[in-house]
RODORO-190391 format. One line per field, with one value per atom (N, C-alpha, C, O): residue in one letter; residue number from 1; x, y negated, z negated; atom name. Coordinates in Angstrom, 3 decimals. Each point is the difference from the previous one (the first is absolute). Layout:
# residues N
aa: (A,...)
i: (NUM,...)
X: (X,...)
Y: (Y,...)
Z: (Z,...)
at: (CA,...)
END
This chain:
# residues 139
aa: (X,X,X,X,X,X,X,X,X,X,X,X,X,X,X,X,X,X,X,X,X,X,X,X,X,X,X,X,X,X,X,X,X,X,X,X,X,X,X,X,X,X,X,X,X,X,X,X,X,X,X,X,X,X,X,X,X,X,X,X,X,X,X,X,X,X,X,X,X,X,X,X,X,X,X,X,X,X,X,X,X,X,X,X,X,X,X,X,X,X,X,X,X,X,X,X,X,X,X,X,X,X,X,X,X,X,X,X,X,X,X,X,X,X,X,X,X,X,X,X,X,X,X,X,X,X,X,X,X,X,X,X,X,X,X,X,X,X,X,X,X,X,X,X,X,X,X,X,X,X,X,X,X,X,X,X,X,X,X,X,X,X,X,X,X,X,X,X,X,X,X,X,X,X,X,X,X,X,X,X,X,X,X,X,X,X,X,X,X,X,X,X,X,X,X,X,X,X,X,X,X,X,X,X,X,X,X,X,X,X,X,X,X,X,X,X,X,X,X,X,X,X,X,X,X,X,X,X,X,X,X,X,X,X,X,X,X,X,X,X,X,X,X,X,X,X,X,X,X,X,X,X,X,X,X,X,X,X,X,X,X,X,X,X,X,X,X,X,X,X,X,X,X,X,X,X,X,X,X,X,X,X,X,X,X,X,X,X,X,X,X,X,X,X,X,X,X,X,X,X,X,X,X,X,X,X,X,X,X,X,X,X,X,X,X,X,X,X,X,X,X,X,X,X,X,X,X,X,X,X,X,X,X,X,X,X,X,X,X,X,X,X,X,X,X,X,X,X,X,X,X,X,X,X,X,X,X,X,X,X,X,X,X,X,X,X,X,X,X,X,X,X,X,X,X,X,X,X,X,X,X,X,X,X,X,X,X,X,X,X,X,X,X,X,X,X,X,X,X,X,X,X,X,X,X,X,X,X,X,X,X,X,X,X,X,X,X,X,X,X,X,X,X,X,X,X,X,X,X,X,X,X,X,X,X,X,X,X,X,X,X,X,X,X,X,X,X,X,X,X,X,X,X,X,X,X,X,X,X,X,X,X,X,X,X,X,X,X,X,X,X,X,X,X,X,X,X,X,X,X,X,X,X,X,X,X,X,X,X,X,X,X,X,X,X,X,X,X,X,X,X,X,X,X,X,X,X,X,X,X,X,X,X,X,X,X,X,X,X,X,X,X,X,X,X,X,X,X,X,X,X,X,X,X,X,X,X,X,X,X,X,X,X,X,X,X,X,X,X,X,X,X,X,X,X,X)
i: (1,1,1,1,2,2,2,2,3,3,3,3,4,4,4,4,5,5,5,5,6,6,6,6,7,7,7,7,8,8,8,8,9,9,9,9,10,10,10,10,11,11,11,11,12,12,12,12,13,13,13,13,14,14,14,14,15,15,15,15,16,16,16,16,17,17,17,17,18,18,18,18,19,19,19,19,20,20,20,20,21,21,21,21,22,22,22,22,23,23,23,23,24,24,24,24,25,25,25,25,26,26,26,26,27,27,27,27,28,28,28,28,29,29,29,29,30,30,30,30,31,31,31,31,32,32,32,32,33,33,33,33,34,34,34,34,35,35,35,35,36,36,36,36,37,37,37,37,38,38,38,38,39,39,39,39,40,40,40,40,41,41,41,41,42,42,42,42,43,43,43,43,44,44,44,44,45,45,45,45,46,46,46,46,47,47,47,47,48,48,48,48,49,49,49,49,50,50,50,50,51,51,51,51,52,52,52,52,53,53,53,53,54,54,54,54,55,55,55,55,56,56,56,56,57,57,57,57,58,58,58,58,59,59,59,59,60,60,60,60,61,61,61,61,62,62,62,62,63,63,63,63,64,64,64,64,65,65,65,65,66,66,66,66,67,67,67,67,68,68,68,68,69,69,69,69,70,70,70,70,71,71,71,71,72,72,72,72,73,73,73,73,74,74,74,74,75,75,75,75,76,76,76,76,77,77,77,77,78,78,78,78,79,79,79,79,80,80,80,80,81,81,81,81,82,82,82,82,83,83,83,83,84,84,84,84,85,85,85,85,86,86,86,86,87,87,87,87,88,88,88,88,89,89,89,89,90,90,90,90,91,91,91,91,92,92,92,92,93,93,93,93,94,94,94,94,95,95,95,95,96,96,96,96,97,97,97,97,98,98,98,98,99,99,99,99,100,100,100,100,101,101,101,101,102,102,102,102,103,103,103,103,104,104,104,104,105,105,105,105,106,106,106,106,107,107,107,107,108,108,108,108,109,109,109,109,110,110,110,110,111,111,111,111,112,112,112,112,113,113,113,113,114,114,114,114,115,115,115,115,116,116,116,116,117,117,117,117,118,118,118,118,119,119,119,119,120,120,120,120,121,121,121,121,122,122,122,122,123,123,123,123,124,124,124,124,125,125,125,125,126,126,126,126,127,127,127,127,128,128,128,128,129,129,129,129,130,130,130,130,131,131,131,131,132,132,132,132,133,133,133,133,134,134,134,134,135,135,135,135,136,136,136,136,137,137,137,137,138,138,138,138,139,139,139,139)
X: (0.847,-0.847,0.894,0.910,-1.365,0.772,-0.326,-1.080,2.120,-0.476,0.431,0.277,-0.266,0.466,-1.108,0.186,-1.011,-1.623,-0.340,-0.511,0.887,-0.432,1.631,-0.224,1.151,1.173,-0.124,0.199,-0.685,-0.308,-1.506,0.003,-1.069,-1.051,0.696,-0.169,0.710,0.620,1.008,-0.436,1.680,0.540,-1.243,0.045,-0.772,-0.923,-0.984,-0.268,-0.362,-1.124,0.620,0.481,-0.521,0.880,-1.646,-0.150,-0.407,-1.394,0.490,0.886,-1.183,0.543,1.452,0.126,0.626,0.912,-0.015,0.382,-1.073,-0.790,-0.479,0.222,-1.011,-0.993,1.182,-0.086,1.223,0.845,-0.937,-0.389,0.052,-0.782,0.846,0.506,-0.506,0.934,-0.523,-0.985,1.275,-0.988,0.679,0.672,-0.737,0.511,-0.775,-0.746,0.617,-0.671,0.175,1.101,-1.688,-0.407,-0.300,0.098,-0.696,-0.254,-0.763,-0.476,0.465,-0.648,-1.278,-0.439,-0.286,-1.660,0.540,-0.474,0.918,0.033,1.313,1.096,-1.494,1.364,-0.318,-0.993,1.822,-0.035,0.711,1.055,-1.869,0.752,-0.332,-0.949,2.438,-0.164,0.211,0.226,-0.327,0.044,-0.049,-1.110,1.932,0.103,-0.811,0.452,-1.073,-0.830,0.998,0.411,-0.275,0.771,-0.856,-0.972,1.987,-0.511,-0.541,-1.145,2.104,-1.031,-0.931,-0.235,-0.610,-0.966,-1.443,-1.203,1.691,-1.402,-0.436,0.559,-2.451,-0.215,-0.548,-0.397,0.438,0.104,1.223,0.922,-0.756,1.243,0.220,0.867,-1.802,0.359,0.149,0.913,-2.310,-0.460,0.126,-0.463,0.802,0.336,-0.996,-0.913,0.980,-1.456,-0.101,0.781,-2.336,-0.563,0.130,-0.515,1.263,1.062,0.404,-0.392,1.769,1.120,-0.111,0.852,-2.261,-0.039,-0.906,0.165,-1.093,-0.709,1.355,-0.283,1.629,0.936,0.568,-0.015,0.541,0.226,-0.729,0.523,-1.844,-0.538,-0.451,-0.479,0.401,-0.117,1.479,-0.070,1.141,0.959,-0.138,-0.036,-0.009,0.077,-1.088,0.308,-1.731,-0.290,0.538,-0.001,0.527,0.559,1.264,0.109,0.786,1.187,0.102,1.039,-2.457,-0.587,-0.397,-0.150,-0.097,-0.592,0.804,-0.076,0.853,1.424,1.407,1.087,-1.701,1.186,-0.816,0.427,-1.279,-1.070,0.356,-0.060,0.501,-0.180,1.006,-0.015,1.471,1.007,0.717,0.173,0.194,0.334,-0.668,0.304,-1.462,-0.637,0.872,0.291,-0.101,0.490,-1.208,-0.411,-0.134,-1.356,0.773,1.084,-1.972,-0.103,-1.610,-0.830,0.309,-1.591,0.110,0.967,-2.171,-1.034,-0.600,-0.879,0.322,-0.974,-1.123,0.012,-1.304,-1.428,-0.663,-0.781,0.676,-0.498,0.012,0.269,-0.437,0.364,-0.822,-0.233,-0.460,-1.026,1.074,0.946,-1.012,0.605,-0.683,-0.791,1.055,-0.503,1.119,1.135,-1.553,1.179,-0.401,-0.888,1.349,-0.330,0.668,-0.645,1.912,0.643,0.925,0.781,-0.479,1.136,1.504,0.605,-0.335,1.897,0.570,-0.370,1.143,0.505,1.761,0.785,-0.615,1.203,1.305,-0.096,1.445,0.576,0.051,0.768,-1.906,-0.254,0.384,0.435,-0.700,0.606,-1.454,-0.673,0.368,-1.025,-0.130,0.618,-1.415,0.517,-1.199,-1.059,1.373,-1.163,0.214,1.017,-2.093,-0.078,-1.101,-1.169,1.805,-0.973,0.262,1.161,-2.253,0.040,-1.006,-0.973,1.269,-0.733,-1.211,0.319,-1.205,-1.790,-0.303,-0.359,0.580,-0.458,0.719,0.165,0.347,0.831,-0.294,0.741,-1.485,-0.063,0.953,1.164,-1.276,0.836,0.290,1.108,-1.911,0.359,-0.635,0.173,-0.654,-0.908,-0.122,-0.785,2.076,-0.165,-0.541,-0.071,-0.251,-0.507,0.563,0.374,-0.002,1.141,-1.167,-1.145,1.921,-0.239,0.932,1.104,-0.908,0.710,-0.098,-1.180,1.897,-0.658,1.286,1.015,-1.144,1.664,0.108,-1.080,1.560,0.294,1.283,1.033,-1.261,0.717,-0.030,-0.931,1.761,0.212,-1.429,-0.206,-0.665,-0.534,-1.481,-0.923,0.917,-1.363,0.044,0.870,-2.100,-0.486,-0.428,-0.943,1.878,-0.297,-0.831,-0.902,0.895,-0.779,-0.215,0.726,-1.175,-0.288,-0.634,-0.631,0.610,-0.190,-0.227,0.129,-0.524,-0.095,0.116,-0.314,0.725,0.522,-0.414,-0.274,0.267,0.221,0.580,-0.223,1.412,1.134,-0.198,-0.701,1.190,0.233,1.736,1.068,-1.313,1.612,0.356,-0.436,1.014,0.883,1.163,0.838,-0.464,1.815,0.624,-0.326,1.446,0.891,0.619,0.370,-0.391,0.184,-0.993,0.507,-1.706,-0.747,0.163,-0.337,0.809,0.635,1.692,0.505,-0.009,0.991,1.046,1.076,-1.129,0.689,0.889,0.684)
Y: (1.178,-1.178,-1.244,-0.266,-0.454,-1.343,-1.129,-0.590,0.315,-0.960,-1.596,-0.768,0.385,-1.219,-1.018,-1.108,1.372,-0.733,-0.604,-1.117,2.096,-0.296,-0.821,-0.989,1.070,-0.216,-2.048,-1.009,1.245,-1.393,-0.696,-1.228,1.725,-0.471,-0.693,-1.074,1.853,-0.356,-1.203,-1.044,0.793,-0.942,-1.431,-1.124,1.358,-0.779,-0.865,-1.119,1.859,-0.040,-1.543,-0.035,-0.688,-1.292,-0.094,0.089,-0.215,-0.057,0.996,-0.203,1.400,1.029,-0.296,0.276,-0.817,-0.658,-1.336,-0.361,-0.201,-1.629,0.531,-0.555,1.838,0.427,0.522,-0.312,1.123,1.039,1.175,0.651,-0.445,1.493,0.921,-0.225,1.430,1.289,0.998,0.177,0.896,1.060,1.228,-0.160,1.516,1.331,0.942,0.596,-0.295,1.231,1.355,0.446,0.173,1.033,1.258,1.080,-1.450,0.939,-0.791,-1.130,1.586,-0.576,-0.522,0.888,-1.867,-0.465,0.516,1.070,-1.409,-0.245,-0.851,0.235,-1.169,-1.325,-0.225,0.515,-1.311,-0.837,-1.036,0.004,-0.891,-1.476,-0.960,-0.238,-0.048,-0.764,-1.639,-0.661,0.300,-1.567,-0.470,0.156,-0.558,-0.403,-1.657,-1.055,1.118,-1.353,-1.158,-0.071,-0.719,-0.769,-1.767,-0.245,-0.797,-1.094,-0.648,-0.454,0.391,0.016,0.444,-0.476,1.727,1.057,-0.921,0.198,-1.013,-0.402,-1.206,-1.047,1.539,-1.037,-0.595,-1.153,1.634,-0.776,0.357,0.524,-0.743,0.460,1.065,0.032,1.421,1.077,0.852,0.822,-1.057,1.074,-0.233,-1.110,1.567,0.108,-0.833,-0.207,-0.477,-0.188,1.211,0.580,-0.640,0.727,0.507,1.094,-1.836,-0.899,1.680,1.071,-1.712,0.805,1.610,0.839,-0.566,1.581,0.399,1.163,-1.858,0.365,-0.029,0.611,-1.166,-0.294,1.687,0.902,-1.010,1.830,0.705,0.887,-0.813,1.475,-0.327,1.032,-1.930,-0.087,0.758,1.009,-1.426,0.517,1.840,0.903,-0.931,1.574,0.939,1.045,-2.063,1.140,-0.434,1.044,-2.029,0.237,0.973,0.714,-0.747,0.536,1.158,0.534,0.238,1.389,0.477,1.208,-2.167,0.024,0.072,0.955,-1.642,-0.289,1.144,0.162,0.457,1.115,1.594,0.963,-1.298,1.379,-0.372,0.946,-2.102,-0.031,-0.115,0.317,-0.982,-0.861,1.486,-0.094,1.226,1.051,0.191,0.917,-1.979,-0.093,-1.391,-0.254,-0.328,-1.063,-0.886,-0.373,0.066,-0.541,-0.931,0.300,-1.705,-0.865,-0.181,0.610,-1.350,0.356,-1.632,-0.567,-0.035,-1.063,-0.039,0.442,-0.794,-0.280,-0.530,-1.225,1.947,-0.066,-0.367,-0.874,1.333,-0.105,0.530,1.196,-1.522,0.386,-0.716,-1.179,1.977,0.390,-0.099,0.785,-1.691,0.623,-0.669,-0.930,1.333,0.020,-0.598,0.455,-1.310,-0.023,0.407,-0.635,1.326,0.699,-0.669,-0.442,0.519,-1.043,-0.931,0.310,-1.466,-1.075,0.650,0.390,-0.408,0.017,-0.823,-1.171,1.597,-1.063,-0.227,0.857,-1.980,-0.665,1.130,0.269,0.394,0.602,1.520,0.906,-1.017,1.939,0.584,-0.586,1.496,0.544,0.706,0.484,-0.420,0.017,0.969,-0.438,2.032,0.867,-0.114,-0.280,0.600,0.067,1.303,0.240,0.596,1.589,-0.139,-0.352,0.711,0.111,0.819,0.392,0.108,1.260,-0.106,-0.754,1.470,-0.214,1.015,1.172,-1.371,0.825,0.773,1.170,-2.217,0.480,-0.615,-1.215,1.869,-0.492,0.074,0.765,-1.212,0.270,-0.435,-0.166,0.018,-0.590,-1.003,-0.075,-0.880,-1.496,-0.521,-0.948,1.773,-0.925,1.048,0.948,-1.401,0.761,-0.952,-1.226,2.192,-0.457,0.310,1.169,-1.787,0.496,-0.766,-0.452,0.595,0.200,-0.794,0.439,-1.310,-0.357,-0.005,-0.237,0.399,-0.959,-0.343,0.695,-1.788,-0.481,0.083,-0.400,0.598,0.717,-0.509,-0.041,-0.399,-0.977,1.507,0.764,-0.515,1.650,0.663,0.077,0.354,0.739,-0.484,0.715,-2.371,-0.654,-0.355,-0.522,1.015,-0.698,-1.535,-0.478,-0.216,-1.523,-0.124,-0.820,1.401,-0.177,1.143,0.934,-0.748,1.383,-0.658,-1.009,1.412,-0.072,1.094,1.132,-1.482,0.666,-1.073,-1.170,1.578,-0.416,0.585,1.189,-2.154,1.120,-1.034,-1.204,2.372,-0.850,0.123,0.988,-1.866,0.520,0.515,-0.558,1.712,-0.074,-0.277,0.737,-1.543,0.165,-0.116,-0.121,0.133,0.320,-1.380,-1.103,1.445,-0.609,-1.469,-0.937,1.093,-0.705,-1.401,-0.986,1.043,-0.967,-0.934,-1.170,1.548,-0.383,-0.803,-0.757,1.322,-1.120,1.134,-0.502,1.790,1.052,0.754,0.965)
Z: (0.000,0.000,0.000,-0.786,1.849,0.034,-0.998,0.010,-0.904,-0.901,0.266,-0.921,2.395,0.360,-0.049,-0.502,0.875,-0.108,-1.213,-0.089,-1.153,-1.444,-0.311,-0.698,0.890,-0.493,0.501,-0.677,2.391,0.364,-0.557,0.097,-0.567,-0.627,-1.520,-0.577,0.400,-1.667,0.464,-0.485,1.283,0.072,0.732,-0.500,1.361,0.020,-0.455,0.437,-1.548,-1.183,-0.614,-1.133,1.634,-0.892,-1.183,-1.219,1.899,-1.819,-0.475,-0.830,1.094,-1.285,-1.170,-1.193,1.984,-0.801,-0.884,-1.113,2.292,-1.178,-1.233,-1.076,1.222,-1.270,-0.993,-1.187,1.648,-0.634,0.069,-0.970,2.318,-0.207,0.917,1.099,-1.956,0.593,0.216,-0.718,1.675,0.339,0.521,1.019,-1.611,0.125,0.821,-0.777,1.646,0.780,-0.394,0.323,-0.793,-0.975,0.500,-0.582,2.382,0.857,1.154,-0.104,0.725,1.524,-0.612,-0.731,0.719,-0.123,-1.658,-0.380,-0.063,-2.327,-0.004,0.508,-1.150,-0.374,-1.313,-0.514,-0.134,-1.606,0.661,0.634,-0.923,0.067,-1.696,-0.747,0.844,-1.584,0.064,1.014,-2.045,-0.028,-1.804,-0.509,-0.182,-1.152,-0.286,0.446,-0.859,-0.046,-0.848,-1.158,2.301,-0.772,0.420,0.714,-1.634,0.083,1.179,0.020,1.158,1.145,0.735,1.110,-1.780,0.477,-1.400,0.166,-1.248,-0.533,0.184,0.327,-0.772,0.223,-1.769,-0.168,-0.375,-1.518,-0.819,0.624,-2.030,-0.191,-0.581,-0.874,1.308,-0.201,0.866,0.082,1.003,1.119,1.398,0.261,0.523,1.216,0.308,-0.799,2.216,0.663,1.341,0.755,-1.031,0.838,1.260,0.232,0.860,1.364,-0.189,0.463,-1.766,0.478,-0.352,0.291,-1.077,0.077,1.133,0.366,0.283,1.042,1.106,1.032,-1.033,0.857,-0.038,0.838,-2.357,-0.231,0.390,0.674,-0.791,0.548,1.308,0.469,0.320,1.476,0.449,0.703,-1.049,0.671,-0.161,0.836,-2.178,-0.774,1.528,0.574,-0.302,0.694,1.196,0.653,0.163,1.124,0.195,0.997,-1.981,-0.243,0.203,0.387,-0.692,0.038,1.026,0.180,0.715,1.417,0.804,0.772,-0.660,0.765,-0.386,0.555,-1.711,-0.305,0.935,0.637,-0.914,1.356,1.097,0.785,-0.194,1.500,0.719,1.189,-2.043,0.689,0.681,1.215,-1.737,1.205,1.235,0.762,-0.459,1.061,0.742,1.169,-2.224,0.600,0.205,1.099,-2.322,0.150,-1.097,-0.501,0.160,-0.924,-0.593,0.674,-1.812,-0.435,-0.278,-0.511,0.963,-0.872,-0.394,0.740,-1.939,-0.544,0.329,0.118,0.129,0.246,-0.802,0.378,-2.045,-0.636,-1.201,0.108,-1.252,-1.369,-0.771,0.267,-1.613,-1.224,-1.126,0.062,-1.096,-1.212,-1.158,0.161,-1.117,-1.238,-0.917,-0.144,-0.313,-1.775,-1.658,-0.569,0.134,-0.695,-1.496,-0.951,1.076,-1.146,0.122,0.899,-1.480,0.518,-0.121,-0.999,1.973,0.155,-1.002,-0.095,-0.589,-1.189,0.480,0.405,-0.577,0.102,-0.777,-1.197,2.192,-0.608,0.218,-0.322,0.999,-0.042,1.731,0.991,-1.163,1.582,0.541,-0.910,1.648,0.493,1.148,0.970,-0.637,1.035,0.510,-0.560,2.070,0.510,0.784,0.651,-0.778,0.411,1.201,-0.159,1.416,1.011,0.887,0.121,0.788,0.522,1.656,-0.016,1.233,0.978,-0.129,-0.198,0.256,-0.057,0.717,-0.124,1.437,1.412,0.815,-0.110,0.992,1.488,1.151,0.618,-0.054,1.354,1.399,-0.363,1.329,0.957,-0.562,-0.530,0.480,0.199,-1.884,-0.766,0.770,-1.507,-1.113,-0.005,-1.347,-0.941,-1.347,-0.081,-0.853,-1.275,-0.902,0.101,-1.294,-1.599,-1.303,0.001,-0.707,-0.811,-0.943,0.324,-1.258,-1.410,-1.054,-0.258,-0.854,-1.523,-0.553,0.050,-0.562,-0.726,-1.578,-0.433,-0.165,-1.405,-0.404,0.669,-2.029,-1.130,-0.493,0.254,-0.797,-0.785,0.792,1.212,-2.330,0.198,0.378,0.392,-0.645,0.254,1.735,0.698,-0.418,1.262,-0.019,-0.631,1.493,0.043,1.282,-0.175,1.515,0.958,1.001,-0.338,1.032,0.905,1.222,-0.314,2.185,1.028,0.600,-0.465,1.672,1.183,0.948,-0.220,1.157,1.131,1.560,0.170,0.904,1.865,0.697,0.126,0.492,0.564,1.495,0.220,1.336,0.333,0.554,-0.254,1.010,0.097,1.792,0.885,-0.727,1.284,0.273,-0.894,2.385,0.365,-0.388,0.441,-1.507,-0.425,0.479,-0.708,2.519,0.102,0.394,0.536,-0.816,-0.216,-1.014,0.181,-1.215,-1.069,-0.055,-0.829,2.067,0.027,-0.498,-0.325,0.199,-0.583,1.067,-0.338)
at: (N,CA,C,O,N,CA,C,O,N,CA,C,O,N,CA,C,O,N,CA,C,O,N,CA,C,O,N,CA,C,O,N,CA,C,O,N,CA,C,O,N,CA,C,O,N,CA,C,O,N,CA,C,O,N,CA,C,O,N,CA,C,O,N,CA,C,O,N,CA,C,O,N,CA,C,O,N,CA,C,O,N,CA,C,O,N,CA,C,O,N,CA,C,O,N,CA,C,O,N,CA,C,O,N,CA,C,O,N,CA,C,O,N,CA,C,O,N,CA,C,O,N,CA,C,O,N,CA,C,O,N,CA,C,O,N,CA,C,O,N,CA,C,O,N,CA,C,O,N,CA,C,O,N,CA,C,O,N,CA,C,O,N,CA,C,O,N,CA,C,O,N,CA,C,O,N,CA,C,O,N,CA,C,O,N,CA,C,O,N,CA,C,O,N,CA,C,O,N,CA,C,O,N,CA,C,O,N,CA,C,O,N,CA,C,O,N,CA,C,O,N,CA,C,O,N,CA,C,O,N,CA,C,O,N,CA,C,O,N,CA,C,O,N,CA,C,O,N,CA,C,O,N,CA,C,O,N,CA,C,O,N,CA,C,O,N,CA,C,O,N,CA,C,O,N,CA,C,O,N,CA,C,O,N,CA,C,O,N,CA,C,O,N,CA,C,O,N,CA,C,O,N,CA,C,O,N,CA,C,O,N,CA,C,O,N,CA,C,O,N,CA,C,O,N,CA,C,O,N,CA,C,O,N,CA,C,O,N,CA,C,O,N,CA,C,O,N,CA,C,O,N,CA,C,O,N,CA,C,O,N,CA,C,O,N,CA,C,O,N,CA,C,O,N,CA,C,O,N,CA,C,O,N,CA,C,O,N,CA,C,O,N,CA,C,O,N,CA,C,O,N,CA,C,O,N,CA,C,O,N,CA,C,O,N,CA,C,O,N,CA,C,O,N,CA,C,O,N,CA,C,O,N,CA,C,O,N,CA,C,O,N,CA,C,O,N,CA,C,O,N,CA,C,O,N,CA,C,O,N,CA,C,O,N,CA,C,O,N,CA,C,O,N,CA,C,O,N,CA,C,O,N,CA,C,O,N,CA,C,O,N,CA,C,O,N,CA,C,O,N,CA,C,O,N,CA,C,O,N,CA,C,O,N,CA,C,O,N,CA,C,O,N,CA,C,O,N,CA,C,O,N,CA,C,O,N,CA,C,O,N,CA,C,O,N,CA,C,O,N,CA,C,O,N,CA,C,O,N,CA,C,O,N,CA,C,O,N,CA,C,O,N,CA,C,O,N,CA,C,O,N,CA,C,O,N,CA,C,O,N,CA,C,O,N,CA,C,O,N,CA,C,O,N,CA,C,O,N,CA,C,O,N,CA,C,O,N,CA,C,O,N,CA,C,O)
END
């Protein structure tokens, strides 16, 4: 499996880096992407704002999408995404986001997220991407 696609998404991602968000591929379509909540991620002076975890788990499920496809030599956008917040991100903590692809089809898959402060669920998604050739993307 060619890992040049993901190796150039990651040097690319300049937001993912604005945020300090990092991301491990776990298996084709399953990633963890993390992000430690820090002072520039809040919006009062404890808890994240809302922005930058809907920012985390948008990527978390694209990341998931784009790890199913890029041996195609495909890239994924975002169509559309559902999420929920469940508890505030607190200033300091590290923050995972666990996501996974559902359904794949040719062109249009679906995942799945939830991001977790230890063991508490702070937010959960779904997502449908679509995917096309790389180089539409400038790849």
């Amino acid at each position: 499996m060619d890992k040049n696609l993901i190796v150039d998404y990651i040097n690319q991602n300049h937001f993912g880096k604005l945020l300090g968000m990092d991301f491990e591929v776990l298996s084709p379509g399953v990633i963890e992407y993390k992000m430690i909540v820090e002072e520039k991620h809040l919006a009062t002076p404890f808890a994240a704002h809302g922005g930058a975890i809907a920012s985390l788990i948008d990527a978390s499920l694209g990341v998931a999408c784009l790890s199913k496809v890029f041996s195609e030599a495909k890239v994924v956008s975002t169509i559309e995404f559902s999420m929920k917040f469940h508890k505030p991100a607190l200033k300091g903590r590290l923050l995972i986001a666990k996501a996974s692809v559902i359904s794949a089809g040719k062109r249009i898959l679906v995942s799945e997220s939830k991001i977790y402060d230890r063991e508490e669920l702070i937010a959960s998604a779904s997502g449908t991407f679509n995917a096309y050739p790389k180089e539409k993307a400038g790849y």
